[in-house]
C-alpha positions as CSV (number, residue, x, y, z in Angstrom):
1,X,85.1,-28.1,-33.2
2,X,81.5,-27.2,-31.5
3,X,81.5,-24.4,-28.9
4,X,78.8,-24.0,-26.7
5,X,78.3,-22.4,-23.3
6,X,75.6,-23.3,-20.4
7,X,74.7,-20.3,-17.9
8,X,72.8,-21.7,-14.5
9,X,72.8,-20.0,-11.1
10,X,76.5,-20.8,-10.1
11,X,78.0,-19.6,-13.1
12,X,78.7,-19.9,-16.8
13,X,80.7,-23.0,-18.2
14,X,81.8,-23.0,-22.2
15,X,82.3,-26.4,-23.6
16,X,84.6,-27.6,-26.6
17,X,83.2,-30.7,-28.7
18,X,81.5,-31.7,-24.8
19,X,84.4,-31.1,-22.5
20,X,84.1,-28.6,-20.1
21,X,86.8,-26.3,-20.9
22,X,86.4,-22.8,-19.0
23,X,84.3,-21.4,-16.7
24,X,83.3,-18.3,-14.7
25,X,81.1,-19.1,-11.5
26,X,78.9,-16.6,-9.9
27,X,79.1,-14.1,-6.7
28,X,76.2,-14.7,-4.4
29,X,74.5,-11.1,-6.0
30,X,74.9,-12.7,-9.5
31,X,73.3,-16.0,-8.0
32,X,70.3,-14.2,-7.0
33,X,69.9,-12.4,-10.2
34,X,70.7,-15.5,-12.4
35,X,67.6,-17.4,-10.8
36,X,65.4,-15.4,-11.7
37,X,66.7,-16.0,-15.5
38,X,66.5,-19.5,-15.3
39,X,64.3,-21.8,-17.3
40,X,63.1,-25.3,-16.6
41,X,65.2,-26.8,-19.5
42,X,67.0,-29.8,-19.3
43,X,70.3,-29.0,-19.8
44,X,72.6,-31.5,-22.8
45,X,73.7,-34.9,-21.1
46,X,77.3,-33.6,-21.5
47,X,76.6,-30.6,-19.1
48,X,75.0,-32.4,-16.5
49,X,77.6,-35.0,-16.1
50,X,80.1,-32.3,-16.1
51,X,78.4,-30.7,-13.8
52,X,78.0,-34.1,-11.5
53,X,81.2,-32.9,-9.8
54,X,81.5,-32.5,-6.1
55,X,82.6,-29.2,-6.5
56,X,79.9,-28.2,-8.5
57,X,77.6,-30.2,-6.2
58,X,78.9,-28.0,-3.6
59,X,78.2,-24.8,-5.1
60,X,75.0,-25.5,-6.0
61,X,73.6,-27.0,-2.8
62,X,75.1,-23.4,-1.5
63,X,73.1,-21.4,-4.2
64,X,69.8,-23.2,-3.6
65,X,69.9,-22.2,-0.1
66,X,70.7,-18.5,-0.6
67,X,67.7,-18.8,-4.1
68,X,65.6,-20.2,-1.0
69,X,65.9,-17.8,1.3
70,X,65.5,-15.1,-1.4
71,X,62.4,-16.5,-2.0
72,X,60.8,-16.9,1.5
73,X,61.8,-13.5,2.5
74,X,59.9,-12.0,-1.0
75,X,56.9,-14.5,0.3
76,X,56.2,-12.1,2.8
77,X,53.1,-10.6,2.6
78,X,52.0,-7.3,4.8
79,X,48.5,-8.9,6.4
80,X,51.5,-11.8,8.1
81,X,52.4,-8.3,10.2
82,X,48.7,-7.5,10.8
83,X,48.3,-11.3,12.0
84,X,51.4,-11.6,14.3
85,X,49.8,-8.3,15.8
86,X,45.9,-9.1,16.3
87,X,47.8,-12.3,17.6
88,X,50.0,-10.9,20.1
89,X,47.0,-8.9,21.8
90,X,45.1,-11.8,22.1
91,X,48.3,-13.0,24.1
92,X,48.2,-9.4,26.0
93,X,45.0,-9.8,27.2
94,X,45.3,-13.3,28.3
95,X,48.4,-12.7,30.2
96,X,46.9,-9.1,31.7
97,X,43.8,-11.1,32.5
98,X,45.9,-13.5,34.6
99,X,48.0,-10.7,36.3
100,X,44.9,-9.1,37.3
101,X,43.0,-11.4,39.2
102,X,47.1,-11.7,41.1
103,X,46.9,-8.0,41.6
104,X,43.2,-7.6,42.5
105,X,43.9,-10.6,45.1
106,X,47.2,-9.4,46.5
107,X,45.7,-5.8,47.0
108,X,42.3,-7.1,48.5
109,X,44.2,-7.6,51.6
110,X,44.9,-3.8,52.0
111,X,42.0,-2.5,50.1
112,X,39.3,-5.4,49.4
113,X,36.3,-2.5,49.0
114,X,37.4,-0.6,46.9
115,X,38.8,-3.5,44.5
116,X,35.6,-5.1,44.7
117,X,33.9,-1.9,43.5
118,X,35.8,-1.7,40.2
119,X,34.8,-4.3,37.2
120,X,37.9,-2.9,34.5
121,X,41.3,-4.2,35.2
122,X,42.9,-1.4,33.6
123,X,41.1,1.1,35.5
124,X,41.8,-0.7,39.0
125,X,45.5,-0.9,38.3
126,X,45.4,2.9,37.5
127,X,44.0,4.3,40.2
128,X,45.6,2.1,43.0
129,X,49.1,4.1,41.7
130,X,47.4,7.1,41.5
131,X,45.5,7.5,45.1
132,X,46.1,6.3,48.6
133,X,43.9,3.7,50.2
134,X,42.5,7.1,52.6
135,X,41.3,8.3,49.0
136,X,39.7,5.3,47.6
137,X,37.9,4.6,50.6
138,X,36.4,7.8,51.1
139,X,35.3,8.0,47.5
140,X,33.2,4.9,49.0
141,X,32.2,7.0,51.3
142,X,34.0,5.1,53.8
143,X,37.2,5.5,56.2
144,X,40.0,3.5,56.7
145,X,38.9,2.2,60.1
146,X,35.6,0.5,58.3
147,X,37.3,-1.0,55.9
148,X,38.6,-5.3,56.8
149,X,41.9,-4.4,54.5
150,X,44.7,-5.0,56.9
151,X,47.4,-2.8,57.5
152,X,50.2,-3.4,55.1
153,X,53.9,-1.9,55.8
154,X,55.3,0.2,52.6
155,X,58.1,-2.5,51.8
156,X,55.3,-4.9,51.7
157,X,53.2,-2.8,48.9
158,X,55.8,-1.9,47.0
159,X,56.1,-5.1,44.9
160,X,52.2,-4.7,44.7
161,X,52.4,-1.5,43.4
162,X,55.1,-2.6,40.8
163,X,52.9,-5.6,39.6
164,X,50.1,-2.7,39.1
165,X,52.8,-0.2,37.2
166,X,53.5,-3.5,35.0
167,X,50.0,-3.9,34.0
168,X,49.7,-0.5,33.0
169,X,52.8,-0.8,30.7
170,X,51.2,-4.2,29.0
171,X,48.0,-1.9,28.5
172,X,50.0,0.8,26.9
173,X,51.1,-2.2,24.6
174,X,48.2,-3.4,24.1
175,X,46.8,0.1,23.2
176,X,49.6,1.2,20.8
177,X,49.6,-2.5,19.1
178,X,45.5,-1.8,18.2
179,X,46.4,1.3,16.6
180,X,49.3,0.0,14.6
181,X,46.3,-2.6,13.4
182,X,44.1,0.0,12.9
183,X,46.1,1.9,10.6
184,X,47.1,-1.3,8.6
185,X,44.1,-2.8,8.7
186,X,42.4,0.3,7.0
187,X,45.4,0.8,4.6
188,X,45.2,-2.9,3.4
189,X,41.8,-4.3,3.8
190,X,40.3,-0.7,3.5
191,X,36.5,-2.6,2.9
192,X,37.0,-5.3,5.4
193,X,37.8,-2.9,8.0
194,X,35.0,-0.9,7.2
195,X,32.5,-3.9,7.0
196,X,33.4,-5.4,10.2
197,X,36.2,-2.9,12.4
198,X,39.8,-3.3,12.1
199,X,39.7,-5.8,15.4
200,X,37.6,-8.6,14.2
201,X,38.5,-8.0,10.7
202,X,42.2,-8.7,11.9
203,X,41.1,-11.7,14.0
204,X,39.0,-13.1,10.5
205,X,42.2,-12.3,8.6
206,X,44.1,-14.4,11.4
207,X,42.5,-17.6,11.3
208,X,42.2,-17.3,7.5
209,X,45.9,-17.3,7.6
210,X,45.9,-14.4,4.2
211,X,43.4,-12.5,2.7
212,X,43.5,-14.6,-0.6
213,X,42.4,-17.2,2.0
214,X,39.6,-15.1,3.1
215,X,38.6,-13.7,-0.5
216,X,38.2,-17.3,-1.9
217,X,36.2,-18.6,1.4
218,X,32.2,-18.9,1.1
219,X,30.2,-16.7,2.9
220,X,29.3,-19.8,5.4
221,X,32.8,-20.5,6.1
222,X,33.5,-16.8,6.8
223,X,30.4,-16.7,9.4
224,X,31.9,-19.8,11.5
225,X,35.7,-18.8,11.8
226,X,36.4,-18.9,15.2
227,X,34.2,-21.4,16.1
228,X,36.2,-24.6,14.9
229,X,35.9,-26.2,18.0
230,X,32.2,-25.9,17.9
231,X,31.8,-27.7,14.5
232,X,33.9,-30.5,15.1
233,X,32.5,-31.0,18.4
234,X,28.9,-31.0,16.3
235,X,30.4,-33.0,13.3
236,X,31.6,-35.5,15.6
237,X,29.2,-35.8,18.7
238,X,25.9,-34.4,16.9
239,X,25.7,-31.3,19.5
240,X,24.4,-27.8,18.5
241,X,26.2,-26.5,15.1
242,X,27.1,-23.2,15.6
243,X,25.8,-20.2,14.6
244,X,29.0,-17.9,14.1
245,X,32.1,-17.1,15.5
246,X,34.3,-14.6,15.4
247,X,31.2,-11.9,13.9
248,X,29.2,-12.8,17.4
249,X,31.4,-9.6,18.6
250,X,29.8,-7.7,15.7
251,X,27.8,-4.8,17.5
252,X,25.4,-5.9,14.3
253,X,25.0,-9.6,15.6
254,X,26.0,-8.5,19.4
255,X,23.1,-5.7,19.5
256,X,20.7,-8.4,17.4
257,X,17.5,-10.7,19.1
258,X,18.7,-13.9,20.2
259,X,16.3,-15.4,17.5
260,X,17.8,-13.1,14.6
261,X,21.3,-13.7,15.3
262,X,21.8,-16.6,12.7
263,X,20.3,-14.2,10.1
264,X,22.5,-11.5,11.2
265,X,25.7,-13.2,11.0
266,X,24.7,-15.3,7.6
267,X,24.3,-11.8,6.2
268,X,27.1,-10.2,7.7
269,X,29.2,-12.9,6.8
270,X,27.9,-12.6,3.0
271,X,29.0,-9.0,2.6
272,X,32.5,-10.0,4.7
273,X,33.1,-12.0,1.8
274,X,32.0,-9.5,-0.7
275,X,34.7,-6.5,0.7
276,X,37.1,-9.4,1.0
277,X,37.2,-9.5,-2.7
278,X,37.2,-6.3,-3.0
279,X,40.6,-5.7,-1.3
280,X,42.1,-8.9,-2.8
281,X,41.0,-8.0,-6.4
282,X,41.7,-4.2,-5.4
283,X,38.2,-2.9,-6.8
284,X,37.3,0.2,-5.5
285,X,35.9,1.2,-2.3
286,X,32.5,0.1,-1.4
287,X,32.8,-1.0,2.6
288,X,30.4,1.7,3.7
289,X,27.8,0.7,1.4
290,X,28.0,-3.2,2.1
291,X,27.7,-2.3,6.2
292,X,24.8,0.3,5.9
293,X,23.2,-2.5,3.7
294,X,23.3,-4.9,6.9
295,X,22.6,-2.1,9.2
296,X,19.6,-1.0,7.9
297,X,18.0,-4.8,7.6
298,X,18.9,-5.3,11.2
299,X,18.4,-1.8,12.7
C-alpha cells in the first residue's frame, strides 16, 4: 500500500494506493501563503480526477479569486499614485478654467473693469472676496459711479461670491496636490525630476503609463509624448510631424529660438531618457549634470 500526499492552494489531500483518503483544506491566510509555494507541476492523473469534484471545483474557483486579488493589489506600483495625481490636476485646471470664465462673466455685471483688468483666475477670485467693488475700482483709479457694472442686491452676490470661495478651495487642491507630486516625484524619479521638474516629469511618467515604460522608450519617443494626436494626424494625412510634446513646456525648449526648438527638445529628450534609466536601474544620482549639460548647449 502506496501513500502519497498532494499539497495545492486549497489544502493538502493524502492518498492510499490512488484513493483520496484524508484531507485538510486551507484557511484563506494559508491560501495566500501556499501560492506562493506552488510549482507549475502537473499533478498524478489520480489527483486531478480526484480533485475534478464540485466541491473541490468550488474551493478552488474561491482561492483563485482571493490568489488574484493578492496579486493585483502587490502589482501596485508607487509612480500609479504619482499618475492618478498629475492626472487629477490636469482635471482641476480644466474644471477651474471653466468655472472661471462663469465667475468672471457673472461678476462682470457688477464689476466688468476691474475683471477685465486681471489676466490670473486665481488672483481674480481672491481679491473679489477680499475687497468691495468701492476698493477695486479705486485701485483703477476709478469710482463706482464711472463704472457700467450695475447695481447688484447682496442676496444676488452671494451665490457669486460662493462660486468665487469654491474656486479658491479647488486652487488650494490643486496647490497641495503639486506638492504631494513634488515630493514623490523627487523621492522616486530623483533624476527625472531634476532633468525636467517634477510637473512635466509627472505628465511624461503619465502617458508612459510606468517608469519601466519610460526607461525602455527611445529618446525620440520620449520627445513626442503628448503629441499623439499630432503624429497620427501626420502619419495619416501627411501634415506637419511634430516637433515635441510634452518638453515644449520645458523653460529649455520654451525660452529656445523658434528655429532651435527641434534641437532642444531632441536633446532634452535624449538625457530624459538617460535619468529615466537612472531611476529605473537605481544608479546613482546624476540629474544635475544631465540638465546643466543641455543648459549650457542652449544657454
Amino acid at each position: 500500500m502506496a501513500h502519497t500526499s498532494y499539497t495545492n492552494c486549497i489544502g493538502t489531500f493524502v492518498f492510499d494506493d490512488k484513493k483520496l483518503v484524508e484531507e485538510k483544506l486551507s484557511g484563506k491566510k494559508e491560501i495566500l501563503t501556499n501560492s506562493a509555494k506552488m510549482t507549475a507541476e502537473t499533478p498524478p492523473f489520480y489527483v486531478l480526477e480526484a480533485l475534478a469534484q464540485p466541491k473541490y471545483l468550488a474551493l478552488m474557483r474561491e482561492a483563485t479569486i482571493l490568489i488574484t486579488k493578492r496579486k493585483v493589489a502587490e502589482s501596485l506600483r508607487p509612480e500609479y499614485l504619482v499618475v492618478q495625481a498629475v492626472s487629477n490636476v490636469d482635471e482641476i485646471d480644466k474644471v477651474a478654467n471653466n468655472l472661471a470664465k462663469r465667475l468672471r462673466e457673472w461678476y462682470e455685471l457688477y464689476n466688468p473693469e476691474f475683471s477685465k483688468s486681471i489676466e490670473a483666475h486665481e488672483k481674480f477670485a481672491e481679491l473679489i472676496q477680499q475687497k468691495t467693488r468701492k476698493e477695486l475700482l479705486a485701485e483703477l483709479g476709478m469710482t463706482e459711479a464711472e463704472s457700467m457694472g450695475a447695481e447688484i442686491p447682496a442676496e444676488d452676490m452671494k451665490p457669486i461670491m460662493e462660486l468665487a470661495k469654491q474656486m479658491s478651495e479647488l486652487y488650494a487642491l490643486r496647490a497641495r496636490h503639486a506638492e504631494y507630486i513634488e515630493t514623490t516625484m523627487t523621492r522616486l524619479l530623483p533624476n527625472v525630476t531634476a532633468m525636467c521638474g517634477s510637473m512635466i516629469g509627472a505628465k511624461l511618467l503619465a502617458v508612459a503609463g510606468s517608469l519601466e515604460k519610460l526607461a525602455l522608450f527611445p529618446a525620440s519617443t520620449i520627445q513626442l509624448l503628448g503629441a499623439e494626436k499630432a503624429l497620427f494626424r501626420h502619419i495619416k494625412t501627411g501634415a506637419k510631424p511634430p516637433k515635441f510634446g510634452i518638453i515644449i513646456n520645458h523653460p529649455i525648449v520654451a525660452r529656445t529660438k523658434p528655429a532651435d526648438k527641434g534641437k532642444a527638445a531632441r536633446m532634452l529628450a535624449d538625457k530624459i531618457s538617460i535619468a529615466a534609466k537612472i531611476d529605473f536601474f537605481k544608479g546613482e544620482f546624476k540629474g544635475d549634470a544631465l540638465r546643466k549639460e543641455v543648459e549650457e548647449k542652449f544657454r
